[in-house]
Each structure stands twice: as structure tokens, then as C-alpha cells.
N, C-alpha and C positions, 0 to 999 in steps of 0.2 A: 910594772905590769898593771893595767887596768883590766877589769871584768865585767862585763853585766851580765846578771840570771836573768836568763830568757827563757818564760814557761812553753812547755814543747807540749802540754796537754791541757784539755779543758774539759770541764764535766758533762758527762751526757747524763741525761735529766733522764729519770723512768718517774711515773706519775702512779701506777698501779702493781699493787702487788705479785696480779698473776703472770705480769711480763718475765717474771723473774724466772718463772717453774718453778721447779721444784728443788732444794739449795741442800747443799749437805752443807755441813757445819765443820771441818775435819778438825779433833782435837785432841791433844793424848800424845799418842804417838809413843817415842823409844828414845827420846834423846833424856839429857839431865835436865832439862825445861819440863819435863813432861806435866809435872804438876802446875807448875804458870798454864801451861796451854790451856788444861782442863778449863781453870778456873779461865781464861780469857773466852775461850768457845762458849761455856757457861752460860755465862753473862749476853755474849752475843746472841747465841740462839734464845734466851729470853726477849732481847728485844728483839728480833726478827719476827718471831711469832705474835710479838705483841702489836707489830705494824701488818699484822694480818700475811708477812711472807709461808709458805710452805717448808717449812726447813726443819730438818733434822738434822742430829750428832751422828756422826761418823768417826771410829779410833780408828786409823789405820794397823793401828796394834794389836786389835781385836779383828779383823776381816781383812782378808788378802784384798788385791787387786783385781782379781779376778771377779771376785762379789762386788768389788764397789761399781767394775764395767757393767753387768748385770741389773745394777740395783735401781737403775730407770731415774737419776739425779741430770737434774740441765746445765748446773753450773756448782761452783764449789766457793765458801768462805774458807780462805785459808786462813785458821786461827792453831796451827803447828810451830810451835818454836824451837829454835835449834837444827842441829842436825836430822837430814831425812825430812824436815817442812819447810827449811827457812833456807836451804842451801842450792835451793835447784833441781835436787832431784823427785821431788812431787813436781814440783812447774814442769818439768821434764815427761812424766808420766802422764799427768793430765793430757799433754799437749797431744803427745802420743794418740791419746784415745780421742782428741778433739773434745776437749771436754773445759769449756771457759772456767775461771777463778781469778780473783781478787788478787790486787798489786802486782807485783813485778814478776818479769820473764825469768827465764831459765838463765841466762847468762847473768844480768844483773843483781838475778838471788842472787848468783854464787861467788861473785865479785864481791860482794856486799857483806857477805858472811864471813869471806878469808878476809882478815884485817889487815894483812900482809899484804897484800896483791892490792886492795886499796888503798893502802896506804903508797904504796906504786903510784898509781894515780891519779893519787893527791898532787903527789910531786910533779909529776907530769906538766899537771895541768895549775898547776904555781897557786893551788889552795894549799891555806896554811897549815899545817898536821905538827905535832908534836916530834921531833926527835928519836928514832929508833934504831933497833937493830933486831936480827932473828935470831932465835934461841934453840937449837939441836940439843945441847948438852949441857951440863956443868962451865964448859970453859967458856963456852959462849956467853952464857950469862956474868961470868966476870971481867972477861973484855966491854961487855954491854957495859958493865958498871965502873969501868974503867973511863971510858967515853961518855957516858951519861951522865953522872955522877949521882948520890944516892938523896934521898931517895929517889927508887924506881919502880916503874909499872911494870911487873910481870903479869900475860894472863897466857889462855891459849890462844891459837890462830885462827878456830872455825869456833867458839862460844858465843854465846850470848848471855845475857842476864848477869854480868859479872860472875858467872860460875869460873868458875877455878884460877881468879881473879886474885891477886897478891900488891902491897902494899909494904917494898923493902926498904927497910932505913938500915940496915949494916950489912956486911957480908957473910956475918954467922949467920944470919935468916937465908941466906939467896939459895943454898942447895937444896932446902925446903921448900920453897916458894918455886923454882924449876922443879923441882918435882910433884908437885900440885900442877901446875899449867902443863906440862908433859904429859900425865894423867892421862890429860881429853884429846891427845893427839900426837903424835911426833915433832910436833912445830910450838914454839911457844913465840911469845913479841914482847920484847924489853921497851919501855916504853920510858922518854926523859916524864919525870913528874912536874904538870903544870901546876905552882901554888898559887891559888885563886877561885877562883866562881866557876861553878858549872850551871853550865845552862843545855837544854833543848829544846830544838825546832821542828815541830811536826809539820810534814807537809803533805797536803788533800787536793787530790784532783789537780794538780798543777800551781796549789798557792799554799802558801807558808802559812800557818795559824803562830797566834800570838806567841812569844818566847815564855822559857819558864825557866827559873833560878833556884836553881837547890841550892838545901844546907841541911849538912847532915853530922849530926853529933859523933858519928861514927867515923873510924880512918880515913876511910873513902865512901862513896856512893857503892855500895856492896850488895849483895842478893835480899841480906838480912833489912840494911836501909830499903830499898826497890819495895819490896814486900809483905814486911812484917812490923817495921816500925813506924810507932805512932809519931817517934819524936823527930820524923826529917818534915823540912818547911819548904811547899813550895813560893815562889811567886811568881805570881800571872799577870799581866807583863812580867817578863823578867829585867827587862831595862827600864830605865827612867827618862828617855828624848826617843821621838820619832826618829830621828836618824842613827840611833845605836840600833833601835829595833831594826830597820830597813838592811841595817849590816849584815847581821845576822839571818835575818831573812834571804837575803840576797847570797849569803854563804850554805845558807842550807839547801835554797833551790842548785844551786851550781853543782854543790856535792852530789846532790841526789838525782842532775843529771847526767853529772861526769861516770858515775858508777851504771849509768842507765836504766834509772828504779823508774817504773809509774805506778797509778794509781795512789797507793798512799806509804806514808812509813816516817821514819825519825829519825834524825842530825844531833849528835851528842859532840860539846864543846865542853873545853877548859880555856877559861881567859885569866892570864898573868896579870902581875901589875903594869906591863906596858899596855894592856888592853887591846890586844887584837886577840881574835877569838879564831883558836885553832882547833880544826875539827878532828874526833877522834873515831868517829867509825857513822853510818847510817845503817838503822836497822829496816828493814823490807818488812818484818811483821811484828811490829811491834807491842807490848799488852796491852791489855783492853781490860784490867783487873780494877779490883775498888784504889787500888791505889795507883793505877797506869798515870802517864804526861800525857799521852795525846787525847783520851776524855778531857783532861784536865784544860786542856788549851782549846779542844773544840766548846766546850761550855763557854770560856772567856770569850769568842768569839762567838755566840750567840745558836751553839750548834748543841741540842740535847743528845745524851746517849745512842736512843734509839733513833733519832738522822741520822748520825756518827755511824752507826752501825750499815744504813741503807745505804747510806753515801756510799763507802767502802763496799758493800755490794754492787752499787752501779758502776765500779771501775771494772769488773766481770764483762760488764758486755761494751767497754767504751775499745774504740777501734783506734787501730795504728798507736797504739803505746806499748804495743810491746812487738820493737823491731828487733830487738838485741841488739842493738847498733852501739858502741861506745863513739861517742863525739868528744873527742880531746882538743882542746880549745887551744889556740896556740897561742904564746908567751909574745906579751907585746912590748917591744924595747923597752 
């Protein structure tokens, strides 16, 4: 099978603040991210203000719907993660009320979030994804581990931020570890473990920003690594030949077509020692914390914070990127 990422969006440029109106910030929220969000909205609505935008904080958590139709906002930064911001159902209500915001549609949220269903679509469309199986129960999970062999990734099927995220090397741990990712839903996803490099690809306005290569002292890349620790490394480049970069690049664009994201968002990979780089989920709103990747990659590419942050606002008013359409590519002899 051959592929090529063929960008489907391109940036529209806004040159003045007041084109924007007036921006709510949406942050907080109800899900287990709640506190990532805060601090990612945070941070944004700092720079926002700082590039002279009109924008304020908005919790959903704190004021109905009803007040936000009311409250005389033009467009919205969606900086909500998890469930109820990242899953389709804000893109949903906005749309509702006709009310523009940042990155992806209502279908693509929600493909994007269920890691199940894109992982579907991985396969489909013959991008490389890890080895899995769904997780209802106990039994499920040891058939998973039956076929997968250990270790394995158990998390849930609608999280993000590695929240209720598990790392099993025997079978005395796994009714634990199902019970943790069950927690956050009725769906968990056993996942074969890739030993190797993890990288991700953030991609803006239709182009992939530099790769970046974790290493994390810790089991895995976990909430606690993501967040709190000083001791995970990244690298910006993550690879070392223009043509691995282009790899991955070209895998991150495809993903983040196939699932049908725009405006902006992240491509998280594991690469084995055979070295091809398999995709394990794109995130639609990713942080924007002191310790987020896609700051981190828009700086190597020559992009400070507060662009980063405009930029992502100018996908709010960029047209024809959010058709809902999935384009499944088809498998070539």
C-alpha cells in the first residue's frame, strides 16, 4: 500500500484583533481533565489578552447554556478536555446556536475521542495502529492478554491525558487495571505494548510542526509524566533525517485526516525496534500547559506561545473545514 498526506486545509490569516469579537475562553468543565483544562484556558486567555483579543473565561460548569446564548460572545476557544469538550458534544451545541470555535467538528471530535472507533479507521484505511482488542469485562481482558501477550495497554475508550491509563506485565495486576479503565466508562481498549520511542506530531492549519521524542523515567508516558514531572525529556526534532521526519509527518497528516479533525490537534505514536511508527490515538484539543508538546513544537518551528494561541483562534473563522465528511482512502494493491 502506498499513501500520500494531502493537506485539505490552509490558514486564513486575520491581521487584527477586533476581527475576532469578542472570544470566550471555555475552560474547567466536568470531566477528569478538569484541572489540565483550567490550567490550559489559563494560560491561553493570557496570551489572548496579551495580543490585545477581547476574551474572557468561560466554565461551562459554573453557567448553563442558556447564559453562555445570552452572554453576547462571537466565537469560542475551545480549551475543554475530555468528556463534554473534546467529544463532540460542545461542537454540537455551539453549532446549534451558530456560534464559531476552534479545531474540529462534531463528528470528528467524537471519532477522535472514542479510541475504539478510530482505531476502526486506522485499519480501514491501512495506517499503522498497535494491536488491540475491546474490553467489557474481566474475561475480555484476559483473552486480550491471551492474544496480545503481556505486557499490555489497558485504558478507557472516551479519556484522554492517560487518565485511567494502566501498564500490565502479569495477570495478577489485569482485574485491577480493568477496573480502573472501566471506572471512566463501560468500554475499556487492551492495547499490544509497543517497546520503543514515543513521539508526537502536532499539526496547525493543515501542516505538521516538528516531531518530538519522549523519554520518560516513569512506566509509561502517564498523567503524572504529561504533567507534574520535571524528570521526562523531550526532543525537538524528534528524529535525526529529514526523511524519518517526513514519515511521520506524512502519518500524522493522514491520521488527522482520516479521523476528519481541522484546525489544529496532536498524533501520539510508538515505534518498535522495526521502526515504523504506529499511531496510537489524535487528540482534537490538546494542552497548551507549561509542560504541553504542541507549544513545544510550535517554538522549534519558529512559532511563540501567544501566535500559537492566535493561530488556533484563526481556525474559528477558517471555512470549509468542518464538513464532517470522513474520506477513507482506499488500499492500494
Amino acid at each position: 500500500m502506498s499513501r500520500i498526506a494531502t493537506v485539505r486545509e490552509e490558514r486564513t490569516v486575520i491581521g487584527n484583533a477586533r476581527d475576532f469579537g469578542r472570544v470566550a475562553v471555555m475552560l474547567g468543565g466536568t470531566s477528569a481533565e478538569r484541572d489540565v483544562s483550567i490550567d490550559t484556558g489559563s494560560a491561553v486567555l493570557k496570551a489572548l489578552q496579551a495580543r490585545s483579543v477581547d476574551a474572557c473565561a468561560w466554565d461551562p460548569a459554573e453557567h448553563s447554556l442558556t447564559e453562555f446564548a445570552a452572554a453576547g460572545f462571537d466565537r469560542v476557544w475551545v480549551a475543554l478536555h475530555g468528556t463534554g469538550g473534546e467529544d463532540g458534544t460542545l461542537q454540537g451545541a455551539l453549532q446549534w446556536l451558530d456560534m464559531p470555535y476552534t479545531g474540529s467538528g462534531v463528528m470528528a471530535s467524537a471519532l477522535a475521542m472514542d479510541k475504539i472507533r478510530s482505531k476502526h479507521l486506522f485499519e480501514a484505511c491501512g495506517i499503522p495502529t498497535p494491536d488491540y482488542a475491546v474490553v467489557r469485562h474481566d474475561a475480555d481482558a484476559i483473552l486480550a492478554a491471551e492474544s496480545l501477550g503481556f505486557p499490555i495497554i489497558l485504558k478507557p475508550a472516551e479519556q484522554g491525558s492517560s487518565v485511567g491509563m494502566s501498564k500490565v506485565f502479569e495477570q495478577d495486576d489485569l482485574a485491577e487495571a480493568v477496573g480502573l479503565a472501566l471506572g471512566y466508562g463501560g468500554v475499556a481498549l487492551a492495547e499490544r505494548c509497543i517497546v520503543g520511542d514515543e513521539f508526537t506530531v502536532a499539526v496547525l492549519q493543515g501542516q505538521a510542526l516538528p516531531s518530538i521524542r519522549i523519554e520518560t523515567p516513569r512506566v509509561f508516558y502517564d498523567y503524572r509524566a504529561k504533567y507534574e514531572s520535571d524528570r521526562t525529556e523531550y526532543y525537538c526534532p524528534g528524529t535525526v533525517t529529514a526523511e524519518t521526519e517526513a514519515l511521520y509527518a506524512d502519518l500524522a497528516i493522514a491520521a488527522f485526516n482520516e479521523v476528519g479533525c481541522s484546525g489544529w490537534g496532536r498524533v501520539d505514536f510508538m515505534t518498535g525496534d522495526d521502526g515504523q511508527p504506529q499511531v496510537l490515538e489524535v487528540n482534537t484539543i490538546p494542552g497548551m500547559t507549561s509542560h504541553s508538546l504542541v507549544p513545544m513544537a510550535a517554538k522549534q518551528a519558529g512559532i511563540d506561545f501567544e501566535e500559537l494561541c492566535w493561530r488556533i483562534l484563526e481556525t474559528s473563522v477558517s471555512e470549509g473545514v468542518r464538513s464532517n465528511e470522513i474520506e477513507v482512502a482506499a488500499n492500494d494493491a
